[in-house]
C-alpha positions in Angstrom: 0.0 0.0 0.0 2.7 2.4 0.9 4.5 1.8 -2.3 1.4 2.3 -4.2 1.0 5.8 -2.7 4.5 6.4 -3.2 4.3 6.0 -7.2 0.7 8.0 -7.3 2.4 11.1 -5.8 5.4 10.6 -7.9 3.0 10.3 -11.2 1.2 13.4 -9.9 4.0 15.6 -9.9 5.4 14.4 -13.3 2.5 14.7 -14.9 2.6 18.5 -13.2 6.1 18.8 -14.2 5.3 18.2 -17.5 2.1 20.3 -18.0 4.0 23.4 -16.7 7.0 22.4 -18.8 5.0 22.1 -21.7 3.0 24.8 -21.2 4.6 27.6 -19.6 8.0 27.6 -20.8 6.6 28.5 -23.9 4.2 31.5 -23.3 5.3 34.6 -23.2 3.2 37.7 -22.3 4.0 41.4 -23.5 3.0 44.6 -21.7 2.4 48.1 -23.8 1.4 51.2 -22.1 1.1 54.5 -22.0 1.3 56.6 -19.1 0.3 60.6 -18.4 2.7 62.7 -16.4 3.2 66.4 -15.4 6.0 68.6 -17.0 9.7 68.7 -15.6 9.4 72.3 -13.6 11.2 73.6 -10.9 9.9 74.9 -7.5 6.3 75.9 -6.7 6.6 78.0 -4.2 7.9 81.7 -5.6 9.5 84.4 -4.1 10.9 85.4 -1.2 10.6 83.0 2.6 7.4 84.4 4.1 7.7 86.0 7.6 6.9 84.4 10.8 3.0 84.9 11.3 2.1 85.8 7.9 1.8 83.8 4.9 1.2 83.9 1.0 -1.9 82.5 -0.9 -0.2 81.8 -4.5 -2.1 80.2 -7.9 -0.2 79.9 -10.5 0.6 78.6 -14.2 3.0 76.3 -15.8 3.6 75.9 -19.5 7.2 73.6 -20.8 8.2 72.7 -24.0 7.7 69.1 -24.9 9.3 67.3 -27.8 8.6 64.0 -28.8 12.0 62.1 -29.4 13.1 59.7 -32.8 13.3 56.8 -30.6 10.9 54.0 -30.1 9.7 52.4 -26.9 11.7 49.0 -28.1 14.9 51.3 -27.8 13.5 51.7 -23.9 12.4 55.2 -24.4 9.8 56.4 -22.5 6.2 55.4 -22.6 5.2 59.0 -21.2 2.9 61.3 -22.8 3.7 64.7 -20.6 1.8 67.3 -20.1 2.9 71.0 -21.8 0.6 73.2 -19.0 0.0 72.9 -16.0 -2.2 75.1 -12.9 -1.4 75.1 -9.1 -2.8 76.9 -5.7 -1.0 76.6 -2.6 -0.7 78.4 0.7 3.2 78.5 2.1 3.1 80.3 5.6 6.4 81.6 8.1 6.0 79.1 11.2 9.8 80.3 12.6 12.1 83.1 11.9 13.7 81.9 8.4 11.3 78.6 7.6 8.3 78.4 5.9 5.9 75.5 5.2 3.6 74.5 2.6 1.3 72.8 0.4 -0.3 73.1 -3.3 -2.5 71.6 -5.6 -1.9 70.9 -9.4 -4.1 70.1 -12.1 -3.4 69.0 -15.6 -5.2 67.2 -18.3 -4.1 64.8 -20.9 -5.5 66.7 -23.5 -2.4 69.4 -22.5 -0.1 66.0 -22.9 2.8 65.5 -25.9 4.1 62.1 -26.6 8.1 61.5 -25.9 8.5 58.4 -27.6 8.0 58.4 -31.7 5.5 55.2 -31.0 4.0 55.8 -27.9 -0.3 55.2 -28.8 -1.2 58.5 -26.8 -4.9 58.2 -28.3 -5.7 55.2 -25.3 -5.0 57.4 -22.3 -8.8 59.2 -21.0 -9.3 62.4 -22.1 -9.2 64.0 -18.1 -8.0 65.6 -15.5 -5.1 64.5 -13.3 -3.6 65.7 -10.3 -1.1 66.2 -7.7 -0.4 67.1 -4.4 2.5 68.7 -3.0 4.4 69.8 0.7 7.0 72.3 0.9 9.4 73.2 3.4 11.6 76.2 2.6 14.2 77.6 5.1 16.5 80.1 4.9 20.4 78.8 5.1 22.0 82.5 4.9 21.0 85.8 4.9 21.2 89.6 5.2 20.2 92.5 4.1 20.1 91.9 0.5 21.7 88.6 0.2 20.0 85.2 0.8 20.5 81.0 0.7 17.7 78.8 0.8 17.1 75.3 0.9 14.2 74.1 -0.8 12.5 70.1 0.0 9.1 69.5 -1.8 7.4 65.7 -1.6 4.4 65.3 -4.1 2.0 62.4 -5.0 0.5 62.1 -8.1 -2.5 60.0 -9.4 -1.6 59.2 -12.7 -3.7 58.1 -15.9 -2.1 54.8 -17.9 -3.6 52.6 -20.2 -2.3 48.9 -20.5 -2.5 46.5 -23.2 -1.7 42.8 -22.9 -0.7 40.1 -25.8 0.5 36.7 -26.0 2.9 34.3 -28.1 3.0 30.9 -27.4 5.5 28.2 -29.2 7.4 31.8 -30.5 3.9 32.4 -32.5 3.4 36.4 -33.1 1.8 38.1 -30.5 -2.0 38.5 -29.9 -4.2 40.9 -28.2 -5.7 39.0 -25.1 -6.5 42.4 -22.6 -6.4 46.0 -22.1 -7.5 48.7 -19.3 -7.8 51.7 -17.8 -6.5 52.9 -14.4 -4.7 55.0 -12.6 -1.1 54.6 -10.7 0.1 56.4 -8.0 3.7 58.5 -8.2 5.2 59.9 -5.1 7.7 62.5 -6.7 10.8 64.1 -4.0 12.0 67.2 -5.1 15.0 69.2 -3.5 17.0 72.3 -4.3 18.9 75.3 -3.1 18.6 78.7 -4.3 20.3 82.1 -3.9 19.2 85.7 -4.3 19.8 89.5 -3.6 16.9 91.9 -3.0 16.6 94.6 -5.5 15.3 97.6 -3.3 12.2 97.4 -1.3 9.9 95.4 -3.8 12.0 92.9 -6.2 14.0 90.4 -5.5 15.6 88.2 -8.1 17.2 84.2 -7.0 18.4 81.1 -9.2 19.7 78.0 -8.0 19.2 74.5 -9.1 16.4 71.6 -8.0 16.9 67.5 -8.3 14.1 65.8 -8.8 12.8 62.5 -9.2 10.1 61.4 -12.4 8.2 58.8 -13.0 9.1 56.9 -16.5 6.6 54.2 -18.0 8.0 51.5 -19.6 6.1 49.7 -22.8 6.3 46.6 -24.7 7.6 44.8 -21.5 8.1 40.9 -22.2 7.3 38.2 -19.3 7.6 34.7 -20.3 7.1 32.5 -16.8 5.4 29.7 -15.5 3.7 29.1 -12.3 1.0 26.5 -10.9 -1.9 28.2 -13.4 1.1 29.4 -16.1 0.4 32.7 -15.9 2.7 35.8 -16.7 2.9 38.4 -14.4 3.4 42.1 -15.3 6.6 44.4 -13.9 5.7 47.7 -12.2 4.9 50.1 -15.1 7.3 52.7 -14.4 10.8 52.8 -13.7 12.6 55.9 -12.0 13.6 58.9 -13.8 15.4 62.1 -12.6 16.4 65.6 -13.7 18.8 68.7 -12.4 16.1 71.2 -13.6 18.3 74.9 -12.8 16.3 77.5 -12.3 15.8 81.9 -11.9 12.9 83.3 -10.9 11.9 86.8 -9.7 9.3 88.2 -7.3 7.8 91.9 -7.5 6.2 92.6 -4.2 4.0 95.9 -4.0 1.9 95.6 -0.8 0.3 92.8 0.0 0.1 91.1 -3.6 3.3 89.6 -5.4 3.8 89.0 -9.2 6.5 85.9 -9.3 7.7 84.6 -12.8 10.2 81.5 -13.2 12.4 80.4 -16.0 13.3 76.6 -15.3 15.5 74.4 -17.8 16.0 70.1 -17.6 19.9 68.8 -17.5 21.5 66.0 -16.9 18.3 63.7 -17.1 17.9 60.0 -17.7 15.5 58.3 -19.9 16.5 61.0 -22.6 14.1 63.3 -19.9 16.4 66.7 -21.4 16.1 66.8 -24.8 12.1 65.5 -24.4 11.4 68.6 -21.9 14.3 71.1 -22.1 12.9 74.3 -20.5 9.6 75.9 -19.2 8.4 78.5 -17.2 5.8 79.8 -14.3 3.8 82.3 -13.4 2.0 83.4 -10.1 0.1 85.6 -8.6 0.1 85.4 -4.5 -1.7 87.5 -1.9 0.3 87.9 1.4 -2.2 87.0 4.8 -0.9 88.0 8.1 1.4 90.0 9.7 
């Protein structure tokens, strides 16, 4: 009896053996996307640190140049269809002598979005709105009466648009269409800089510096040829991390209460070809100072 049990269990996982073997080996799954993202741009909150007890309501505008590149998604270039303008409100308020906290809200559509890969099928993503989140702590490194250094950390999160399409070879056959969605996938995007400036007299006040940032970069036509107990392929994260040195100048004009702040921002140093796709932009915003 016991060696008749033993050879049953033995068959069984032969005969398992054999159906993954001959099965799974040969399937191979591929993964296509096409993912929405916001421009490269550099820092959101404008202008000078505000004062302890008093802070600055700011909305603002975005627009960056967006190129779509001669290479393909099979050369690994990126699946990313990036938005060319881009809006934003936040509040940044003094809560010590020299540091300043804060927090905005942008909001994008695809619509606003340019392909960066030559092949990238843009026309799947939702036509809608996306957005982001962002906190922002600025403090003041050095300073006097008309120089200043600050140090600049912002931590977004992004719901992102991306569309997925799935296909299948098996025994080396071509591929063929088997799935395809819509959904979203959450980015959480750290940003840090520093930046120094002279004020100008009593209202303007000029700064540039430099910001590195991370970016999310969608990968398509991923291939996945596994087996497990059901032989089924699973998919690899769609993005992959991308980053920037995005150098930037802005300057503030301050009369009263109300500020007019306009940015120039440029993308170096990038992977994913990230700097030639989105090579410069710029801001502007309009804040009202509350407080003190």
């Amino acid at each position: 009896m016991a060696g008749r049990t033993a050879f049953t269990t033995l068959a069984a996982l032969l005969a398992a053996l054999l159906a993954c073997g001959g099965q799974g080996d040969q399937i191979a799954r591929r993964y296509e996307r096409a993912g929405a993202s916001p421009p490269l741009d550099g820092p959101r909150a404008l202008g000078p640190v505000a004062k302890k007890g008093s802070g600055t309501l700011q909305v603002g505008a975005t627009t960056a140049r967006v190129e779509t590149q001669g290479q393909s998604v099979e050369d690994d270039a990126p699946a990313n269809v990036a938005s060319r303008a881009m809006f934003h409100a936040g509040y940044f308020h003094g809560v010590t002598p020299g540091l300043e906290l804060g927090g905005a809200l942008m909001v994008t559509h695809t619509g606003f979005g340019k392909r960066l890969s030559s092949d990238t099928p843009s026309d799947r993503l939702e036509d809608t709105l996306f957005f982001g989140s962002a906190f922002s702590l600025r403090g003041v490194l050095a300073e006097d009466e008309v120089f200043f250094l600050v140090g600049t950390t912002e931590l977004s999160f992004w719901i992102l648009p991306y569309h997925e399409r799935v296909s299948e070879s098996e025994d080396g056959s071509p591929f063929v269409f088997k799935d395809e969605k819509s959904t979203q996938f959450e980015y959480f995007q750290l940003r840090g800089g520093l930046s120094a400036g002279i004020r100008v007299g009593p209202l303007l006040s000029v700064a540039g510096g430099a910001l590195l940032q991370g970016y999310p970069v969608f990968q398509s036509t991923t291939e996945v040829a596994t087996c497990d107990p059901d032989c089924r392929a699973d998919g690899e994260e769609p993005t992959v991390f991308g980053s920037a040195t995005t150098p930037f100048v802005w300057a503030s004009f301050t009369p009263g209460r109300l500020s007019l702040s306009a940015q120039w921002f440029a993308n170096v140093g990038a992977t994913h070809h990230l700097s030639a796709a989105m090579p410069y932009g710029g801001t502007l915003a309009l804040g009202y100072r509350l407080g003190q």
